[in-house]
C-alpha positions as YAML, in Angstrom:
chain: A
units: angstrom
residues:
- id: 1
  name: UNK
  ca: [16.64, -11.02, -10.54]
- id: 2
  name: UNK
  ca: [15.27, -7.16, -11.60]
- id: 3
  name: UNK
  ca: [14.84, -6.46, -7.75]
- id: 4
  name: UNK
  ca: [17.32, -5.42, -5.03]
- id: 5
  name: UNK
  ca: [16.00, -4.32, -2.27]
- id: 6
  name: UNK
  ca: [12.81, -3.68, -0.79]
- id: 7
  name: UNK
  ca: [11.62, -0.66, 1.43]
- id: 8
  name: UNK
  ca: [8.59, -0.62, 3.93]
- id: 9
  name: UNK
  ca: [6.93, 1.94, 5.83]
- id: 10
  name: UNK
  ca: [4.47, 1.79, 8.57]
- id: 11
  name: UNK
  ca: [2.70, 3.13, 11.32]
- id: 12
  name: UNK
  ca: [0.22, 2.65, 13.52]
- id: 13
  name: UNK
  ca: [-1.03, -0.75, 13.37]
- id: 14
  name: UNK
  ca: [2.42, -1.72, 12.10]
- id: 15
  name: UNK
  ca: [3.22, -4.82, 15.04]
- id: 16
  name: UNK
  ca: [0.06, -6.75, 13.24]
- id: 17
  name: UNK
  ca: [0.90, -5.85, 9.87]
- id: 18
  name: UNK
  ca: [4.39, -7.13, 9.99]
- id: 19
  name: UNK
  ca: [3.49, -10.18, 12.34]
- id: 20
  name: UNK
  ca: [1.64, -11.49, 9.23]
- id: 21
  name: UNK
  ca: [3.51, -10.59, 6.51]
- id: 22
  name: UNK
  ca: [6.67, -12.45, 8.46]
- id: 23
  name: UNK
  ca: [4.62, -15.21, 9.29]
- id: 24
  name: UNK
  ca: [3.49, -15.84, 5.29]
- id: 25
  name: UNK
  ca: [6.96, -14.88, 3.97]
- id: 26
  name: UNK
  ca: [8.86, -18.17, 2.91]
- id: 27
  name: UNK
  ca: [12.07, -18.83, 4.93]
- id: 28
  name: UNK
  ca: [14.07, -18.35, 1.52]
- id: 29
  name: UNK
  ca: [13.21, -14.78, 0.68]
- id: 30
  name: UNK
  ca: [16.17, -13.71, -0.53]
- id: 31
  name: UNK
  ca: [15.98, -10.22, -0.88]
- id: 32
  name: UNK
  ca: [16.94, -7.43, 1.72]
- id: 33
  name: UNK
  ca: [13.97, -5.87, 3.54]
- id: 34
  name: UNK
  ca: [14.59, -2.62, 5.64]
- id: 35
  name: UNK
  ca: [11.71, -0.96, 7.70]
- id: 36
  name: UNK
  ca: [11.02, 2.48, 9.21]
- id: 37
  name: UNK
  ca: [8.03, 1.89, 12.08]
- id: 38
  name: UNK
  ca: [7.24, 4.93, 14.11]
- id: 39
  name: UNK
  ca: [8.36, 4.29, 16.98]
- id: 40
  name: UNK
  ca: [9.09, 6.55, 20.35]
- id: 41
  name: UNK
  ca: [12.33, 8.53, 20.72]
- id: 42
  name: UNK
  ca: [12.88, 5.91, 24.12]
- id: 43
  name: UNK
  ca: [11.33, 2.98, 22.61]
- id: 44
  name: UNK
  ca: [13.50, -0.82, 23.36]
- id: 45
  name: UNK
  ca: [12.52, -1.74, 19.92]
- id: 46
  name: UNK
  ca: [10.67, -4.74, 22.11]
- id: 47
  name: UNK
  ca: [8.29, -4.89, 18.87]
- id: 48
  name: UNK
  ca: [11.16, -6.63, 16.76]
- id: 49
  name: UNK
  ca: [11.56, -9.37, 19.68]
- id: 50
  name: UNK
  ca: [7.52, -9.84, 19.52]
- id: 51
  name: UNK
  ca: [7.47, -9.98, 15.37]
- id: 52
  name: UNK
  ca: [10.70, -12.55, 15.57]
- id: 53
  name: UNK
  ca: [9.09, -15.18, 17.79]
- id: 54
  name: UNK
  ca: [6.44, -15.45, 15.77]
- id: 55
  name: UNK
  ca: [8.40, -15.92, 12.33]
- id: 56
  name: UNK
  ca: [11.66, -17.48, 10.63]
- id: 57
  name: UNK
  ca: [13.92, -14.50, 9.90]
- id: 58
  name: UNK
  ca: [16.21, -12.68, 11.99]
- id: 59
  name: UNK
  ca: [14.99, -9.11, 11.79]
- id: 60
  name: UNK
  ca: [17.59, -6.50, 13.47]
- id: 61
  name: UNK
  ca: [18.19, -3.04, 13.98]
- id: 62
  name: UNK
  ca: [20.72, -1.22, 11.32]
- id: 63
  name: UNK
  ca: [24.02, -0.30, 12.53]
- id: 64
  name: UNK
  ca: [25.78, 2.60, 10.95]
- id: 65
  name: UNK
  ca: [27.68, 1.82, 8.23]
- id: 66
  name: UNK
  ca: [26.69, -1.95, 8.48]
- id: 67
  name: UNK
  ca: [26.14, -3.42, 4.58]
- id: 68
  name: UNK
  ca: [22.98, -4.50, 3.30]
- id: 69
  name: UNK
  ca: [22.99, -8.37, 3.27]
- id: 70
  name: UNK
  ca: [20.33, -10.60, 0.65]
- id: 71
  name: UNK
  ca: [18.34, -12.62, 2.91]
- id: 72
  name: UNK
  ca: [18.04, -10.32, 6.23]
- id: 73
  name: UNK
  ca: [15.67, -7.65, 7.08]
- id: 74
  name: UNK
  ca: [16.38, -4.26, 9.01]
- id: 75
  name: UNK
  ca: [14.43, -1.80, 10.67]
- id: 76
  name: UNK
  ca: [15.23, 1.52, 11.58]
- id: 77
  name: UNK
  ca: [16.48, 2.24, 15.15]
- id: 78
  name: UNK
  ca: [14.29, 4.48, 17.96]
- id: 79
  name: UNK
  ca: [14.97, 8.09, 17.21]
- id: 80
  name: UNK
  ca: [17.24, 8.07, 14.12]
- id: 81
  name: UNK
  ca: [16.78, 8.48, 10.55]
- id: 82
  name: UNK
  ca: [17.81, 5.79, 8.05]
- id: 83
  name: UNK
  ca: [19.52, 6.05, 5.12]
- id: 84
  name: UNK
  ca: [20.76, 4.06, 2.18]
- id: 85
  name: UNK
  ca: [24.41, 5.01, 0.81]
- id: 86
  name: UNK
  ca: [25.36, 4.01, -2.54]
- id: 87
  name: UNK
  ca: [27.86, 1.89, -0.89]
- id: 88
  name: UNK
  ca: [24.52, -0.41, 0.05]
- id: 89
  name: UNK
  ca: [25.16, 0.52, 3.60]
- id: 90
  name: UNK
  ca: [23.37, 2.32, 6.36]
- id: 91
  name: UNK
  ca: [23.93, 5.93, 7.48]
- id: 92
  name: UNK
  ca: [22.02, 7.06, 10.56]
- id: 93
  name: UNK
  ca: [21.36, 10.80, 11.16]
- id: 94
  name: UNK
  ca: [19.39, 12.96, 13.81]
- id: 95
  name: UNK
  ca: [18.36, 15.62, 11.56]
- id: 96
  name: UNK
  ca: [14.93, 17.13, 12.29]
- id: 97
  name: UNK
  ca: [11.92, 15.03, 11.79]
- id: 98
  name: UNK
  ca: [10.25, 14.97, 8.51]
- id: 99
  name: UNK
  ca: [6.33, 14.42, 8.48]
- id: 100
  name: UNK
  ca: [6.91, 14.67, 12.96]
- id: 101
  name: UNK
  ca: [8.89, 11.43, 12.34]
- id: 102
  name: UNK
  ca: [12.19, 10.46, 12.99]
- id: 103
  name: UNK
  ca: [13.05, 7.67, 11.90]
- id: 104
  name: UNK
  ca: [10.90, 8.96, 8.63]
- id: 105
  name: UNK
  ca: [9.73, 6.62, 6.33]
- id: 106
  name: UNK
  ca: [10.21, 9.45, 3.59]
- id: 107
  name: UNK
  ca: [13.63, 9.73, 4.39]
- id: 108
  name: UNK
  ca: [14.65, 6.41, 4.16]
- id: 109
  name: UNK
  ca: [12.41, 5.55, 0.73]
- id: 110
  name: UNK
  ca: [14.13, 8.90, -1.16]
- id: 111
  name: UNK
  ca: [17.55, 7.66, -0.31]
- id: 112
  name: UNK
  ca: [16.88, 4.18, -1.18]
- id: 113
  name: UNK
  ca: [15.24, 5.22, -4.17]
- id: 114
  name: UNK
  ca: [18.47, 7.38, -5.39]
- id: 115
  name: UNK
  ca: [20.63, 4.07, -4.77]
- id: 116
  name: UNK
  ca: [18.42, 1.25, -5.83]
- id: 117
  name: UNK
  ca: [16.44, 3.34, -8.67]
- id: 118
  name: UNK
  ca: [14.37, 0.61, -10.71]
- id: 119
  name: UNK
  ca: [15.45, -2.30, -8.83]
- id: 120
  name: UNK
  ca: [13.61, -0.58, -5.78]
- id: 121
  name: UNK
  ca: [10.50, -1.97, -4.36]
- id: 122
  name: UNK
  ca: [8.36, 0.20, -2.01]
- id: 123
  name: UNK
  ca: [5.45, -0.68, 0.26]
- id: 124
  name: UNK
  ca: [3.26, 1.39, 2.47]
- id: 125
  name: UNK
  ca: [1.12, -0.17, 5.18]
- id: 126
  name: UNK
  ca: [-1.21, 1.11, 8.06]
- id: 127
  name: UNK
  ca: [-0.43, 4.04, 9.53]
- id: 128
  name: UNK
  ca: [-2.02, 7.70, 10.28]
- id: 129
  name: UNK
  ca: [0.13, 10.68, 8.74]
- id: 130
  name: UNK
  ca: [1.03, 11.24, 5.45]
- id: 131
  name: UNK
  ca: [4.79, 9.79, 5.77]
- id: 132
  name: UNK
  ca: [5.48, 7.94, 3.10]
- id: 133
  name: UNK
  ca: [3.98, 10.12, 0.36]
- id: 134
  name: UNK
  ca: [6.73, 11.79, -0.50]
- id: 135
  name: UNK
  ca: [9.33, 8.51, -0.61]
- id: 136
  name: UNK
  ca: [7.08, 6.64, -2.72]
- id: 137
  name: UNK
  ca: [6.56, 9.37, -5.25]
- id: 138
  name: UNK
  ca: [10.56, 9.54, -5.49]
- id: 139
  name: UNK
  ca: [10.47, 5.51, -6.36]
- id: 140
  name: UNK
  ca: [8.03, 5.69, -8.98]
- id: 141
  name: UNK
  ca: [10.12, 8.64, -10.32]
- id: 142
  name: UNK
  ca: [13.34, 6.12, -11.12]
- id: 143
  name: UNK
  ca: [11.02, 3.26, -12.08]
- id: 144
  name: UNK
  ca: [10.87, 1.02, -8.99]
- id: 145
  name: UNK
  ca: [7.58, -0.94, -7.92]
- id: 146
  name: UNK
  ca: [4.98, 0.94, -5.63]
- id: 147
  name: UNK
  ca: [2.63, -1.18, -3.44]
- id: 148
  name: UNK
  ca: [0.32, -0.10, -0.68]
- id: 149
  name: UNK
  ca: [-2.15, -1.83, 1.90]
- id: 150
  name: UNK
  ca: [-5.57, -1.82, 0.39]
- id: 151
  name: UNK
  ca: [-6.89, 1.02, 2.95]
- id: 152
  name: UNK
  ca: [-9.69, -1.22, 3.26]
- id: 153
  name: UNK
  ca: [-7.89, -4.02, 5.28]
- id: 154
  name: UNK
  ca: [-5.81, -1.56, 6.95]
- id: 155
  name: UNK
  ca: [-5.75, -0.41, 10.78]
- id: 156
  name: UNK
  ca: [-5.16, 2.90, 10.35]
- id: 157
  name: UNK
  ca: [-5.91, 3.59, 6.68]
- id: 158
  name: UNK
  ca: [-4.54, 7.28, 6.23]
- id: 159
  name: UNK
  ca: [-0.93, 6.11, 5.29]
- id: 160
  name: UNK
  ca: [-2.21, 4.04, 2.22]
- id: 161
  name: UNK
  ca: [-4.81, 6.08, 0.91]
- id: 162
  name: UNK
  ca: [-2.79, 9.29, 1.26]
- id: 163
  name: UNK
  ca: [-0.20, 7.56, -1.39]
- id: 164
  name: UNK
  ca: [-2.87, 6.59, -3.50]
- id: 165
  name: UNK
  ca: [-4.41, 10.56, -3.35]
- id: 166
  name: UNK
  ca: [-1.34, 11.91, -4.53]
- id: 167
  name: UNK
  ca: [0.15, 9.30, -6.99]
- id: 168
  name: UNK
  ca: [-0.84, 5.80, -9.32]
- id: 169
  name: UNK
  ca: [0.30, 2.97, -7.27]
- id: 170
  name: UNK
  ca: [1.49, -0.22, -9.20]
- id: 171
  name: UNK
  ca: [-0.97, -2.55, -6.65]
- id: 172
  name: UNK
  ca: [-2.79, -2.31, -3.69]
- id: 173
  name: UNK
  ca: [-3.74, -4.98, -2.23]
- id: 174
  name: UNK
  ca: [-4.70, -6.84, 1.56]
- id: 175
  name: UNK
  ca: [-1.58, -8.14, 3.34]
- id: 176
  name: UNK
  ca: [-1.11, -11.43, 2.69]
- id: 177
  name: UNK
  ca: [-1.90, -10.35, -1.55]
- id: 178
  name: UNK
  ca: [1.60, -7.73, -0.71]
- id: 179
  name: UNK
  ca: [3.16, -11.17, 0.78]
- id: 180
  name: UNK
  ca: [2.15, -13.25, -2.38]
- id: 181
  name: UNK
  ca: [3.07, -10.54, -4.89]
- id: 182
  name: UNK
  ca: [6.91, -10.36, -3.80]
- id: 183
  name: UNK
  ca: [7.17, -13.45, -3.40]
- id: 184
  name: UNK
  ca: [5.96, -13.53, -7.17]
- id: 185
  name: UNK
  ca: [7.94, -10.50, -8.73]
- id: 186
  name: UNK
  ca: [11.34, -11.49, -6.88]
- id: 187
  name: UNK
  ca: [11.19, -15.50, -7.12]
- id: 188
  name: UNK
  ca: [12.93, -18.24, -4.73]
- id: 189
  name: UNK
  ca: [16.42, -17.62, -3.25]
- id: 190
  name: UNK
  ca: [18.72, -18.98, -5.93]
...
């Protein structure tokens, strides 16, 4: 299988956006997801209890150090930045906020990026700053696949369309055409 991991950012309009992508992804997806959501310095993370009722995986929170397991999807805890270690595990930091984020979603694509380099799959969804940008520039840089939320079909369509200002993008597409497409460049658990 070429791909290893893949990396998602969004923003506002992000509890939607991942409700249907979880929803359409097949129960065997195989490959590790990990998410950065903005997200309020006090927030429960009661979004990740809303998106798992309505789907089949078991998304959690990333634990320091924990290692990145095929099959399981992460997101980014209230207030910290996430990073990938070579080791394939989790760091979490509270250095300053990049792009008035924290967790940023740059942050967490450029370390990914560094680790995963070609087998590296990045995807940008609704959101309204420019996060993102920067991470997905750093992907395309070491080969890896670059997707984005056709800004069209987006809630908040800055996010996208600021990628697609500043860089080519491999595909851009509605959310359930992301959905289809990794299902189709990473294939059926094996």
């Amino acid at each position: 299988m070429r791909y290893e991991a893949i990396v998602i950012g969004v923003s506002s309009g992000g509890l939607n956006a991942m409700k249907v992508m979880f929803t359409l992804l097949p129960k065997d997806f195989s490959i590790p997801i990990v998410i950065v959501q903005h997200i309020g310095p006090r927030s429960d993370n009661q979004w990740i209890k809303l998106v798992n009722d309505k789907n089949k995986f078991d998304i959690k929170e990333a634990d320091e150090k924990e290692k990145i397991e095929n099959g399981r999807i992460y997101v980014a805890p209230p207030n910290y930045h996430l990073l990938i270690e070579r080791s394939k595990t989790f760091s979490l930091t509270i250095d300053e906020r990049v792009n008035f984020a924290r967790p940023s979603i740059d942050v967490l694509f450029e370390s990914a990026a560094e680790v995963y380099r070609d087998k590296l799959i990045g995807v940008v969804l609704t959101g309204s700053n420019a996060d993102g940008t920067n991470g997905m520039k750093r992907i395309k840089k070491y080969g890896g696949l670059t997707i984005v939320q056709d800004p069209a079909t987006a809630e908040s369509s800055y996010m996208p369309a600021s990628v697609m200002a500043t860089m080519p993008v491999d595909h851009i597409s509605p959310l359930d055409g992301i959905v289809n497409l990794l299902i189709g460049v990473t294939g059926p658990k094996r």
